[in-house]
C-alpha positions in Angstrom: 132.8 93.5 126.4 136.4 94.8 127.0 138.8 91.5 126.7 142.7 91.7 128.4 145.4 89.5 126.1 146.6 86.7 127.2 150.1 86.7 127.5 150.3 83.7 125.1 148.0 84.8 122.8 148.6 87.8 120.0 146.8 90.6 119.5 144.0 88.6 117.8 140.4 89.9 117.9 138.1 89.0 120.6 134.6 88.7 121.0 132.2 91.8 122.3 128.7 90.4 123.4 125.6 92.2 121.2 123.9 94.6 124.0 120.2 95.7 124.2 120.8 99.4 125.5 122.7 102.5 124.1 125.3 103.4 126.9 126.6 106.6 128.1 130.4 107.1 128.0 130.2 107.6 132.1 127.8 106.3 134.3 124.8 104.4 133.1 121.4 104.6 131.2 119.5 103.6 134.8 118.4 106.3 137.1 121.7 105.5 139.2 122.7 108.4 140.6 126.8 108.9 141.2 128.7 111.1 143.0 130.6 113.9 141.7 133.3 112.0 143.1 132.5 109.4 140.7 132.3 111.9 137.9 135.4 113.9 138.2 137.8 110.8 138.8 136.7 109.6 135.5 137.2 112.8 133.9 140.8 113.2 134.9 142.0 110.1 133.2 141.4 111.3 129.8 141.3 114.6 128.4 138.3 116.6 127.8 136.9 117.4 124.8 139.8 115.1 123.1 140.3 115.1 119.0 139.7 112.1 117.5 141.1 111.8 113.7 141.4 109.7 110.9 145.1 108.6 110.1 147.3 106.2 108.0 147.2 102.9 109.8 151.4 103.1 109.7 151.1 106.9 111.2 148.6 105.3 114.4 150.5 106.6 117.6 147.8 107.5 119.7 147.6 104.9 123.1 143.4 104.5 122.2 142.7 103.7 118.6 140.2 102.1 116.2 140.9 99.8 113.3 138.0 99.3 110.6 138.4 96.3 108.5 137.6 97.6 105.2 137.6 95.6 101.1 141.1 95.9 99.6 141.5 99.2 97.5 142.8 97.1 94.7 139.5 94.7 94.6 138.0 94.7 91.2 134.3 93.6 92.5 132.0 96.9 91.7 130.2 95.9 95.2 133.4 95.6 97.1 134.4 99.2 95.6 131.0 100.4 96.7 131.0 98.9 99.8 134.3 100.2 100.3 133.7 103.9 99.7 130.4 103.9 102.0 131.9 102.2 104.8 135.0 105.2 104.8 132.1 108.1 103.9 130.1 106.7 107.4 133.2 106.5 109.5 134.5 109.3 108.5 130.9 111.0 110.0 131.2 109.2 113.0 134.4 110.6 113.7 133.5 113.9 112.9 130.6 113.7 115.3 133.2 112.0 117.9 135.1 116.3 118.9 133.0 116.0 122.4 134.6 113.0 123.3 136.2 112.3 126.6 138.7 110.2 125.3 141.6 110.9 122.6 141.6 108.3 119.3 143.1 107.8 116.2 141.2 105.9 113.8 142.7 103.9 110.4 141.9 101.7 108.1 143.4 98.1 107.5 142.4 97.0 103.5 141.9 93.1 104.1 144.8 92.4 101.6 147.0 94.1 104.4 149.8 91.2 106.0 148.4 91.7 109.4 144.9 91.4 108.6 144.5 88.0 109.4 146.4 88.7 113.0 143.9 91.4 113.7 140.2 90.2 112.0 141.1 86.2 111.8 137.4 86.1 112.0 136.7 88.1 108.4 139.5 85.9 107.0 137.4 83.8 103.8 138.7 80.3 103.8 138.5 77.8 100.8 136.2 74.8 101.7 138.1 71.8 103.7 140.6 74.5 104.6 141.1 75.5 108.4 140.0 79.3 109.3 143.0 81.5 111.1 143.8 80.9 115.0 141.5 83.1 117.4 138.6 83.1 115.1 135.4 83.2 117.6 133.1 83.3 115.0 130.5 80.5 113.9 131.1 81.7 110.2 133.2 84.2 108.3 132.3 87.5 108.9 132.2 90.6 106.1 133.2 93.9 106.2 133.2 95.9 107.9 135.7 94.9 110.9 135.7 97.2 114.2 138.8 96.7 116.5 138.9 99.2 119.6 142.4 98.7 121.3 144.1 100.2 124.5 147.8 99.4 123.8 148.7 100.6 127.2 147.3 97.6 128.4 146.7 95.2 125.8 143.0 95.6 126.3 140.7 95.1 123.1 137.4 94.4 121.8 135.7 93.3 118.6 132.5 92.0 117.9 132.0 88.9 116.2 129.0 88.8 114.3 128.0 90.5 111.0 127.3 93.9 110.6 125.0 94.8 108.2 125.8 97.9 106.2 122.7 100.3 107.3 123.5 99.3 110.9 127.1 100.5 110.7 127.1 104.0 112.1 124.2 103.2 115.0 126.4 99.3 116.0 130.0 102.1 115.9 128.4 104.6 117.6 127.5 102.1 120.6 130.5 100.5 120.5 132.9 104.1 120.3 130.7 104.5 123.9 131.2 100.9 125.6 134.9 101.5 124.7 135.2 105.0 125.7 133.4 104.1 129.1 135.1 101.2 129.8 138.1 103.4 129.1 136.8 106.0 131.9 136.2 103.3 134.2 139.0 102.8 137.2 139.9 100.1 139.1 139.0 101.2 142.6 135.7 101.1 143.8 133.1 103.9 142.9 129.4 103.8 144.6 126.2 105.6 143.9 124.8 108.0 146.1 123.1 105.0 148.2 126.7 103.7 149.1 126.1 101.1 146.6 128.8 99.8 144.7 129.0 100.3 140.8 130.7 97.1 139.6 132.1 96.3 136.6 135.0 94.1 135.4 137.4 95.9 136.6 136.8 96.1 139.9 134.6 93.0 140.7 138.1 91.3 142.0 138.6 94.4 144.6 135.2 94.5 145.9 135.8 90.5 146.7 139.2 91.4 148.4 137.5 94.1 150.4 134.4 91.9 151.2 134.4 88.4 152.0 131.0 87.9 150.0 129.4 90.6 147.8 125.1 90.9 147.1 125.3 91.5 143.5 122.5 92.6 141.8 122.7 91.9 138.0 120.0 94.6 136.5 118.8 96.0 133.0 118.4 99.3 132.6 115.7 99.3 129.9 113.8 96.0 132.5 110.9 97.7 134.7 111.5 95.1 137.3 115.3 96.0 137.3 114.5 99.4 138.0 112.1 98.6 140.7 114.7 96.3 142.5 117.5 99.2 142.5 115.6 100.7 145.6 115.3 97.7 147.5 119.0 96.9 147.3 120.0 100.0 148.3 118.0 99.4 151.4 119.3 96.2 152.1 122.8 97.7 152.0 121.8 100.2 154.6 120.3 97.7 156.8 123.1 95.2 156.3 125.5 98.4 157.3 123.1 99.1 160.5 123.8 95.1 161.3 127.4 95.6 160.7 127.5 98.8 162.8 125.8 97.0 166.0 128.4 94.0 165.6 125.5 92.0 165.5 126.9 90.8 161.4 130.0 91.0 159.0 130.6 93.3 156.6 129.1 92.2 153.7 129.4 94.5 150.1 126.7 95.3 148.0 127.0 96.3 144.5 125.0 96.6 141.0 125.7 95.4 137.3 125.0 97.0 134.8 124.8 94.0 132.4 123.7 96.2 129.4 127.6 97.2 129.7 128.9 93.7 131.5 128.0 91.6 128.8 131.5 89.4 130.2 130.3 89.1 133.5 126.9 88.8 132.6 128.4 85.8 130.8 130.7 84.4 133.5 128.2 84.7 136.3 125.6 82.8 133.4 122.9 85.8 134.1 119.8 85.0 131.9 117.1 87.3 133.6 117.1 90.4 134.9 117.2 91.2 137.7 119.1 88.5 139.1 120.8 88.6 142.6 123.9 86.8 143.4 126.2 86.4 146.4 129.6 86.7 144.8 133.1 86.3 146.4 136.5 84.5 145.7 137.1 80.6 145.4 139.8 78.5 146.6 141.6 79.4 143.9 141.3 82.9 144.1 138.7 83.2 141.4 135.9 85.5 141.7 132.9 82.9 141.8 128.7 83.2 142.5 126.1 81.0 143.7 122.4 81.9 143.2 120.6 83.9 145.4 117.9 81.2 147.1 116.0 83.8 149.2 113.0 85.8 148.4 113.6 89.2 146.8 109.7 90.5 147.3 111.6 93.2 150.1 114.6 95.1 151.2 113.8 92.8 154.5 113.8 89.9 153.5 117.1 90.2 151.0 118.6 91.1 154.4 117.0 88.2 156.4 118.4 85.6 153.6 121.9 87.2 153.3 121.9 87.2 157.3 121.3 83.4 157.9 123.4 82.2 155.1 126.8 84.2 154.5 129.3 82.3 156.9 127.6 78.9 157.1 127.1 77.5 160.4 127.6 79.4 163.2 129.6 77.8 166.4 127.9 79.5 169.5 131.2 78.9 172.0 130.3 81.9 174.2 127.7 83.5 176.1 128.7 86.9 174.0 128.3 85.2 170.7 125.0 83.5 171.9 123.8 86.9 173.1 124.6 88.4 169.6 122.9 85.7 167.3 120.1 86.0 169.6 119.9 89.5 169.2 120.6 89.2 165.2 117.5 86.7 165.2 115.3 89.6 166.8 116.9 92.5 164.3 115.9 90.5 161.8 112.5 89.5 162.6 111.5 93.1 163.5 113.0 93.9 159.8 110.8 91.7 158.8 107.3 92.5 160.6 104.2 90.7 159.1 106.3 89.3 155.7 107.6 86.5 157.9 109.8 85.5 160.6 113.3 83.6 161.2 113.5 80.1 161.5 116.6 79.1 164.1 118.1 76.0 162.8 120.5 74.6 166.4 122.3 71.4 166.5 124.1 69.9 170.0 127.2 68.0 169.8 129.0 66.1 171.9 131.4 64.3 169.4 133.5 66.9 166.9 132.5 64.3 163.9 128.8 65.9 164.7 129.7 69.7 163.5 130.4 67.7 159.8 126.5 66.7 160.0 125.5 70.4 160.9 127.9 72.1 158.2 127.2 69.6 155.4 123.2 70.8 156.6 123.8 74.7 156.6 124.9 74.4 153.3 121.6 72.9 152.2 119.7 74.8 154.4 119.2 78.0 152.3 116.2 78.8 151.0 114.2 81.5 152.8 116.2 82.6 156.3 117.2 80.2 158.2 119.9 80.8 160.8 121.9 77.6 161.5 124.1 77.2 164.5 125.3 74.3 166.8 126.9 74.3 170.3 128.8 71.6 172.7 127.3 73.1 175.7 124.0 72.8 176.9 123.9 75.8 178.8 124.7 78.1 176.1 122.2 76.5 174.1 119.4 76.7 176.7 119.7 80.0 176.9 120.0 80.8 173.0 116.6 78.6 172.8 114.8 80.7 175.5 115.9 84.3 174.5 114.4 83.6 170.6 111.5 81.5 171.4 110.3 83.0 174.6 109.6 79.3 176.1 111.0 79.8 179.9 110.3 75.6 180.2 112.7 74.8 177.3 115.7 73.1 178.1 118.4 71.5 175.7 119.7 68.1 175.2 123.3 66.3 174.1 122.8 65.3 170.7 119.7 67.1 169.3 118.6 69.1 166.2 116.3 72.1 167.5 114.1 74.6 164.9 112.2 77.2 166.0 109.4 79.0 164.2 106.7 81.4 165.4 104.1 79.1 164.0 105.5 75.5 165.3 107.6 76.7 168.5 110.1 74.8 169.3 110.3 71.4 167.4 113.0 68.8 168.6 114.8 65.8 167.1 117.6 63.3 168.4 120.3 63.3 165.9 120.1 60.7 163.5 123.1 58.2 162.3 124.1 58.4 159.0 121.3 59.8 157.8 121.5 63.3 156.4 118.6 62.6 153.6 116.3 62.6 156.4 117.5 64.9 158.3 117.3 67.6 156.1 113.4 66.2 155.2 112.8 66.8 159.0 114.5 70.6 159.5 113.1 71.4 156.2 109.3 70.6 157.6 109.6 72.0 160.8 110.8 75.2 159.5 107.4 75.7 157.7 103.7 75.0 159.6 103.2 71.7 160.3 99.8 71.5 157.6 99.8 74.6 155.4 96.9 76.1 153.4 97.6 74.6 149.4 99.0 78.3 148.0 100.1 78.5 145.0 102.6 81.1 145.2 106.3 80.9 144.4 107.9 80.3 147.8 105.5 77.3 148.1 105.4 76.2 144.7 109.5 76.4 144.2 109.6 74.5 148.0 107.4 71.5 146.7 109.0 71.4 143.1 113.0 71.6 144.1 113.0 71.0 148.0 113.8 67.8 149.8 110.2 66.8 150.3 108.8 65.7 146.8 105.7 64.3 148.3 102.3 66.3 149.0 99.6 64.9 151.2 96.7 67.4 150.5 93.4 67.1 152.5 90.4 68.5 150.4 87.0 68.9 151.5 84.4 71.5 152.0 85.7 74.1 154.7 82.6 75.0 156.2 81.4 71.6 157.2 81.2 71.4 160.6 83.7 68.1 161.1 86.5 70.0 159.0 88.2 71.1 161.8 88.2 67.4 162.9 89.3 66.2 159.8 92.2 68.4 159.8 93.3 67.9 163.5 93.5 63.7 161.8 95.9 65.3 159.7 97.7 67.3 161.7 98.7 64.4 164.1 99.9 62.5 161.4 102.1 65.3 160.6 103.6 66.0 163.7 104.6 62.1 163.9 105.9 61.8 160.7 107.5 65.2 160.0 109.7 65.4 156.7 107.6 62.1 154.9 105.5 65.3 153.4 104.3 68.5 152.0 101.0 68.5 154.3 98.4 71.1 152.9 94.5 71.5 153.2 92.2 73.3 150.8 88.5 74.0 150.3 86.9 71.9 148.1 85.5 74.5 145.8 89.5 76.3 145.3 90.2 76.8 141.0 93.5 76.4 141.6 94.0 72.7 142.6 90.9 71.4 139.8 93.8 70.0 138.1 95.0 67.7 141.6 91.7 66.6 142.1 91.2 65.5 138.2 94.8 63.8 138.2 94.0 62.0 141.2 90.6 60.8 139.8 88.1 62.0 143.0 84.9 61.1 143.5 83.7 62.0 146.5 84.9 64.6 149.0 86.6 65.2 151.6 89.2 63.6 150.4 93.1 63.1 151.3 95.2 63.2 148.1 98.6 61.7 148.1 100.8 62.9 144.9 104.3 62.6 143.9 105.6 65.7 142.5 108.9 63.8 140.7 106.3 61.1 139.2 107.6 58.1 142.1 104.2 56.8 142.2 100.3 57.2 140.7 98.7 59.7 142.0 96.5 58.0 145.6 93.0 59.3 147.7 91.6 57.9 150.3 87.8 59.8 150.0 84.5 60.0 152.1 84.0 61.5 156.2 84.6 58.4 157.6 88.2 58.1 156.1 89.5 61.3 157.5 91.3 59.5 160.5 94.6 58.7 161.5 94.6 55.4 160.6 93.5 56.1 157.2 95.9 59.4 156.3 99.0 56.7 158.1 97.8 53.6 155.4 97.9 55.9 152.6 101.6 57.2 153.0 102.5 53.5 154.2 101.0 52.6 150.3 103.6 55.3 149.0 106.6 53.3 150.4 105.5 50.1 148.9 104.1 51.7 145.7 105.7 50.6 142.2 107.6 53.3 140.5 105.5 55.4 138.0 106.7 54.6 134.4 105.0 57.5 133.0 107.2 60.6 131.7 104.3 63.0 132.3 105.4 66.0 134.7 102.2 66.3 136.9 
């Protein structure tokens, strides 16, 4: 909400962001705890128990101050007089009530017939119609009075907010604001953490904690949001475990911090925050910028926050060494004991032989980052032997030039030559064999948000009646065809009697059960079945996705 002056720009108003929560003038409204460290640092750098007074605006000298935009004296509009004489009877209050303050102000008031009005409130500035409003304005329409300007002149530092304040919300929208300035103020540029070893960031030091760390786990909260509070916990346990990974060399160091966005309303708008809480891994650009990409993984636990953060800060990893391959090994089982029963790692390794390869497997560990994934490659075989045989166990496993190798828990180790110029499917084909080959239908998130926005926008669902005796039969149909054509689709089963896939089963206009439902979740084709026991074969489930690939587009707009 605080905004620094451009050098080429005056000292024009600029715009604060309306909050939701009352803030405190250090600290936060969370149940953040800080250190007394924290506390007293703060403290220093103003005086305690400062005077704040009222003074003529040619007598301001104080380096904090406060300018309210008040009607001209000389106006002749009984309202404006009115308005006039409430607005200095509430501020007047305010300041009053403002003795206990940390921070030492001078107030004044600027009539808007004063020549630097426009310079300082361009946005309260009435112009005629056709005529252009003053430079700076950041307002959608003239404002009314009153003005509020809070200014540091030490360094240039300002903030005004540009929407209308109504006259009864006056002294609750000053108060607020005398606290965002006043803790903003208090707030240094070094880095301050809680009593977790969490960072506090604002926007003052959000630039440090991305010199210090190559990539920062942000978490974005609301202090007032239930769901913000009940994340707070878990991300101060993912900073201690991402420490503990740290410690071990097994991992970088990695920072992790909170926002309070209830008093970052500027980086809640730069990093475009919408809900709360929102995770984001946040570090510099090319430029030097402080940028942030979404957070793709799962934020149910501490462990799995860790297990996404582990497998994607740093890319692909080149295993050149027995040491390194020993380590990533050993990260893989750190993280899938973090992880227990939630789930487990899924080891993403390419062989090369040619250096034009290690493109293919970068461009892929960069879309590669839902859930946790670890991607690596290797020139030599050896190395990658053993790296397969320490995660999956498999003593009989033995690497290949040239080959893309994923291993789960539930799939083992799954194998593919490396394709030519084909990186569509080749991400189709890691992103299926990093899941179970046929999957119960679940609607939950992971799956859901895996079928909507992955590579894979095709579902091959078999539906029948579970506790028929061929099911397992029928199934085992399907699951060949899956294994041989890994990455052509989503392949799930379900009982015939489940609520939650009715609206499948109407769409695709059964009859009779079991029955093998081929849908397009982007709309590429109608809906397809092949239905009734003797259909559930290979030869069937293969015809039916072979229909797919000759299948008209659908015209309809109708999300299924």
């Amino acid at each position: 909400i605080i905004h620094s002056r451009p050098a080429s720009i005056p000292r024009a108003a600029a715009p604060v962001a309306r909050q939701r929560a009352r803030v405190d003038p250090i600290g936060s409204t969370s149940t953040m705890r800080f250190s007394l460290t924290t506390v007293v640092a703060a403290s220093l750098a103003c005086v305690a128990h400062a005077t704040q007074t009222i003074v003529e605006y040619d007598e301001l000298k104080a380096t904090f101050r406060c300018i309210i935009a008040v009607p001209s004296a000389t106006d002749p509009d009984p309202k404006q007089v009115k308005r006039r004489e409430k607005l200095i009877k509430m501020t007047e209050a305010h300041v009053a009530a403002q003795q206990e303050s940390l921070v030492e102000m001078e107030w004044a008031y600027m009539e808007s017939d004063n020549a630097e009005f426009t310079r300082f409130f361009p946005n309260h500035v009435p112009v005629e119609e056709g005529e252009e409003r003053p430079p700076h304005t950041t307002s959608d329409e003239v404002l009314v009075t009153p003005g509020i300007r809070f200014m540091n002149l030490a360094t240039g530092d300002y903030m005004s907010p540009n929407w209308d304040i109504l006259m009864h919300q006056y002294p609750d929208e000053l108060k607020r604001l005398s606290k965002d300035f006043s803790r903003w103020v208090l707030q240094g540029d070094g880095l301050t953490r809680d009593d977790d070893g969490v960072m506090i960031l604002h926007s003052k030091n959000l630039a440090e904690a991305t010199d210090e760390y190559e990539t920062v786990l942000a978490n974005f909260y609301a202090p007032w949001c239930k769901y913000s509070q009940a994340m707070l916990p878990l991300v101060a346990e993912a900073h201690t475990e991402l420490t503990k990974l740290y410690d071990q060399g097994l991992f970088v160091k990695v920072g992790v911090g909170n926002v309070n966005v209830d008093e970052e309303a500027e980086l809640k708008d730069t990093h475009e925050i919408t809900s709360y809480p929102t995770l984001k891994m946040v570090h510099d650009n090319d430029d030097g910028s402080v940028v942030s990409d979404t957070f793709e993984g799962s934020t149910d636990s501490a462990a799995e926050i860790v297990a996404h953060v582990a497998s994607t800060v740093g890319g692909l990893t080149m295993i050149d060494s027995k040491d390194v391959a020993s380590k990533y090994a050993k990260l893989l089982a750190s993280i899938d004991t973090l992880l227990g029963d939630a789930e487990s790692p899924t080891l993403v390794l390419g062989t090369y032989t040619a250096p034009s390869q290690v493109q293919t497997y970068t461009a892929l560990a960069k879309k590669v980052v839902s859930g946790s994934r670890f991607m690596a490659a290797t020139y030599d075989m050896q190395l990658a032997t053993s790296l397969l045989k320490e995660v999956s166990g498999n003593k009989k496993v033995k690497a290949k030039k040239d080959m893309v190798y994923v291993y789960t828990k539930e799939n083992g180790v799954l194998s593919l030559k490396l394709p030519s110029n084909d990186d569509e499917f080749l991400l189709r084909w890691v992103s299926a064999a990093s899941v179970p080959t046929v999957e119960r239908f679940n609607p939950s998130t992971k799956q859901g948000d895996r079928m909507r926005s992955g590579p894979i926008g095709t579902i091959l669902m078999l539906v029948g009646a579970e506790s028929h005796p061929d099911f397992a039969k029928w199934k085992a149909s399907m699951t060949k065809v899956a294994d041989a054509r890994r990455g052509e689709a989503n392949y799930l089963f379900a009982d015939e009697k489940e609520p939650r896939i009715m609206g499948i089963v109407e769409a695709a206009q059964v009859k009779t059960f079991p029955a093998a439902i081929l849908i397009s979740m982007r709309g590429d084709f109608e809906p397809m079945t092949v239905e009734g026991k003797s259909e559930m074969t290979e030869s069937k489930l293969n015809g039916l996705l072979d229909s797919a690939l000759d299948a008209p587009l659908n015209p309809g707009t109708d999300e299924f």
